[in-house]
C-alpha positions as CSV (number, residue, x, y, z in Angstrom):
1,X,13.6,53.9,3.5
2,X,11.3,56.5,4.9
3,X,11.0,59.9,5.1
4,X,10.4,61.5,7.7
5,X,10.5,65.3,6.8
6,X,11.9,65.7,3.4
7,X,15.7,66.4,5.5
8,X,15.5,63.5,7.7
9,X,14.8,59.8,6.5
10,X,15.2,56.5,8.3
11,X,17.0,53.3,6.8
12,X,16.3,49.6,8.0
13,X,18.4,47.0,6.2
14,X,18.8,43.6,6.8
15,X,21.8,42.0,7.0
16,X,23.1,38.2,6.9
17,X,26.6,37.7,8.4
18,X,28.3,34.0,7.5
19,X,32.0,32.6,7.0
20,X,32.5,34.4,11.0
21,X,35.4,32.5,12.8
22,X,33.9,33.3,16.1
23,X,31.2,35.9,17.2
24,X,31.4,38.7,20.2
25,X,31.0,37.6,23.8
26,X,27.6,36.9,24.3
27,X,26.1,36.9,20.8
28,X,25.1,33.8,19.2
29,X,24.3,32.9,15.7
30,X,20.6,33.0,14.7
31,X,21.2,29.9,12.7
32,X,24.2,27.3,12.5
33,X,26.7,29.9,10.5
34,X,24.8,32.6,10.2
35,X,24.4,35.7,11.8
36,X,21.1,38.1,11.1
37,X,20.9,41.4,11.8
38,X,19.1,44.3,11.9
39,X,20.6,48.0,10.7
40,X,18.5,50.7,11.0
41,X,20.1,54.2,10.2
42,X,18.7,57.7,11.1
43,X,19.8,60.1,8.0
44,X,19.7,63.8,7.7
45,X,20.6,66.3,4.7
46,X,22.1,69.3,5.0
47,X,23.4,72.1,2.3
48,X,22.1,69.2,-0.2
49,X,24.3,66.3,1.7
50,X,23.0,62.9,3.7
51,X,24.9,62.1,6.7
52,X,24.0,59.1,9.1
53,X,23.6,60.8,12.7
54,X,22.5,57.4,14.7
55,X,23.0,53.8,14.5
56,X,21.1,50.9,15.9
57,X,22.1,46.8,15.2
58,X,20.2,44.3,16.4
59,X,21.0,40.8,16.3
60,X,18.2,38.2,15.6
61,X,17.9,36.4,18.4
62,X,18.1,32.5,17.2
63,X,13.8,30.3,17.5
64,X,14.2,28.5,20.7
């Protein structure tokens, strides 16, 4: 996590996805049964409360 200003802090998390039945149109798994990801969440606090305001999730592309 970092902080930006001390009201508004980025988030990047990494996420593995397995035991998927099928995956969205397009998307492919970065290795046999798994999916990676990457989550990265733009946070601000107000009146003393965190709220995420923005979302990005990338998908790790599988090594060619």
């Amino acid at each position: 996590m970092r902080f930006l200003r001390p009201d508004v802090a980025i988030a990047d998390v990494d996420i593995e996805v397995t035991g998927f039945q099928a995956l969205p149109p397009g998307s492919r798994p970065t290795e046999p049964g798994v999916l990676r990801t990457r989550m990265r969440h733009v946070l601000t606090r107000t009146d003393g409360v965190w709220e995420i305001v923005a979302t990005q999730n990338t998908a790790v592309a599988p090594r060619p």
